[in-house]
C-alpha positions in Angstrom: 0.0 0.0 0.0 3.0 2.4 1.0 4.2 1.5 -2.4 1.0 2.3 -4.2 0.8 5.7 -2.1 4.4 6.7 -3.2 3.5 5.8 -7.1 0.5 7.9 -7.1 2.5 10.9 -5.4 5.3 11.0 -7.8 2.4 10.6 -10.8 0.9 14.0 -9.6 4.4 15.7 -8.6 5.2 15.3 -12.7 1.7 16.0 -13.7 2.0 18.9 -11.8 5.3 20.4 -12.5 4.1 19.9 -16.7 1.0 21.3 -15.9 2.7 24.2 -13.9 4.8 26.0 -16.6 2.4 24.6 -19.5 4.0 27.4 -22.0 7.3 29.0 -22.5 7.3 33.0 -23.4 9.4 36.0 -22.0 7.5 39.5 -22.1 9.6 42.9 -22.8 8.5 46.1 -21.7 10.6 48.8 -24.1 10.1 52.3 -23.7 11.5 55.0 -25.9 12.6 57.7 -23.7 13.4 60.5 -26.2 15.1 63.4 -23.9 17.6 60.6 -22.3 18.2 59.3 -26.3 17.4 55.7 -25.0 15.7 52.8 -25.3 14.5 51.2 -21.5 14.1 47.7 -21.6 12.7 45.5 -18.7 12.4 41.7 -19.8 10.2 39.4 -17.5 11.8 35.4 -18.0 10.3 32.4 -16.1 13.3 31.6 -13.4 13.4 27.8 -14.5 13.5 28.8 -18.1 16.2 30.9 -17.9 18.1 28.7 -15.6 18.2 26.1 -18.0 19.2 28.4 -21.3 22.2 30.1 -19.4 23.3 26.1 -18.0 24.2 25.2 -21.5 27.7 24.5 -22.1 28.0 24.9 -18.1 30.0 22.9 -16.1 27.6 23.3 -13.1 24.5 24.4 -13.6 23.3 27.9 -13.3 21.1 29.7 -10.5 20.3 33.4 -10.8 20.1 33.4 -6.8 24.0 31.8 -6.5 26.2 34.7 -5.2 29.1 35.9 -7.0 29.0 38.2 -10.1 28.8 34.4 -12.3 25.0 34.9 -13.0 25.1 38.5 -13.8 28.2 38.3 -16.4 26.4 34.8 -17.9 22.7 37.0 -18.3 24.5 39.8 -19.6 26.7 37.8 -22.5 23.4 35.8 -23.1 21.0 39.1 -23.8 23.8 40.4 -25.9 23.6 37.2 -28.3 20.0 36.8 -28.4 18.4 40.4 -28.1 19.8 42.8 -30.7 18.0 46.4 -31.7 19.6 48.1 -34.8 18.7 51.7 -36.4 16.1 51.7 -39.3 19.2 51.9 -41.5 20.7 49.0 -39.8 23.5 50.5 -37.4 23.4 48.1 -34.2 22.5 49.8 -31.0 24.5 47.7 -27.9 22.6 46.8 -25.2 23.8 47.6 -22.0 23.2 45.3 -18.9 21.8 47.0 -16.0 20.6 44.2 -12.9 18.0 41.7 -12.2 15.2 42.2 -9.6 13.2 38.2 -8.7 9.5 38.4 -8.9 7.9 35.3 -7.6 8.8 32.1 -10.0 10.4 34.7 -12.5 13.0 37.7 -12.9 12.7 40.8 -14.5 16.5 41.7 -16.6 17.1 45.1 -17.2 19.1 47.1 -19.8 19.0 49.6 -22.3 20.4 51.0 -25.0 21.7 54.6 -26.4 20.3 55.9 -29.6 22.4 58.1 -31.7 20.0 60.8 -32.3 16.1 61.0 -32.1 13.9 58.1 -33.7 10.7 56.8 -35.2 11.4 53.4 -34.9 14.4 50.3 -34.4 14.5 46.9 -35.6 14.4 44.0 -33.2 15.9 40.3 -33.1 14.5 38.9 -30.1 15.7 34.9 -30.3 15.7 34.5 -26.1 14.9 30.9 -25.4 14.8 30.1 -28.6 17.2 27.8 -29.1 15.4 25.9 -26.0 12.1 25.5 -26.2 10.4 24.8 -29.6 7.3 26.8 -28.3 9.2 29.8 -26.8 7.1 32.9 -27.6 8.9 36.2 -27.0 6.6 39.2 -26.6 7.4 42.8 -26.7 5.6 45.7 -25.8 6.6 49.0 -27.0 5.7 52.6 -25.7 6.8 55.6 -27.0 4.8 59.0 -25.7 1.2 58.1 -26.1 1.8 55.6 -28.8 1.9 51.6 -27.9 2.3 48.6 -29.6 3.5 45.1 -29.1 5.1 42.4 -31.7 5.9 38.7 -30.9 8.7 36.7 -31.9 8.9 32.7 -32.3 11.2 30.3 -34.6 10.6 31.2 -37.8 9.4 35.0 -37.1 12.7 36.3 -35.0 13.1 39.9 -36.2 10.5 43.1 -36.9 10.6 46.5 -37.6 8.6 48.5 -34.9 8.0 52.1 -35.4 6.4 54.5 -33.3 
């Protein structure tokens, strides 16, 4: 009976933890912050999600939590290789890491980027997770004064053109 009891319990644990995190997405808050010549990003990722993406080619695994500067350096290498914003006429705009801040089961990353004058718009490639998950959807919201607008990325539909 003990047996039986222990069987059904580790049934539900793994029904549960794929029922838990059922889908895989990242949301991005970018604002366009004209006086300061910037764009302000703030990028929401699951915690076990990201965990897993910044393990590869690890030889421990990775915990945003761990002390030590080894999580911040790995975040900020991996959203330099998998967010890029470029100019309308293609100049690549760098993305400079700011912190993290956890939020429940998740983290919010932030950075942002310098713009070399005023703008109407910037092209995205936003491939986070990615190369992970086969259903990774990567939303992105975009404010700029009183105009918003949002754009998601998946395989297959990595890069847009958002103006504003």
């Amino acid at each position: 009976m003990r047996f039986l009891s222990l069987a059904a319990a580790l049934v539900l644990l793994a029904f549960t933890a794929r029922a838990w995190h059922a889908y895989h997405a990242t949301l991005t808050e970018l604002r366009y912050n004209p006086g300061q010549k910037q764009l302000e990003l703030a990028i929401k990722v699951f915690t076990d999600d990201f965990e897993l993406a910044l393990s590869k080619g690890q030889a421990t695994p990775v915990s945003l939590a761990e002390p030590g500067p080894r999580p911040q350096i790995l975040t900020a290498a991996y959203l330099n290789r998998t967010l890029q914003l470029k100019t309308p006429g293609g100049q690549a705009l760098p993305l400079k890491y700011i912190g993290m801040e956890k939020e429940k089961d998740a983290y919010w990353l932030y950075c942002k980027a310098t713009l070399p004058r005023t703008m109407g718009g910037v092209q995205i490639k936003q491939t986070m997770l990615l190369e992970t998950f086969a259903d990774q959807s990567n939303i992105v919201n975009i404010a700029a004064g009183s105009k918003a607008s949002s754009a998601i990325f998946r395989r297959g539909h990595e890069e847009e053109m958002v103006t504003w």
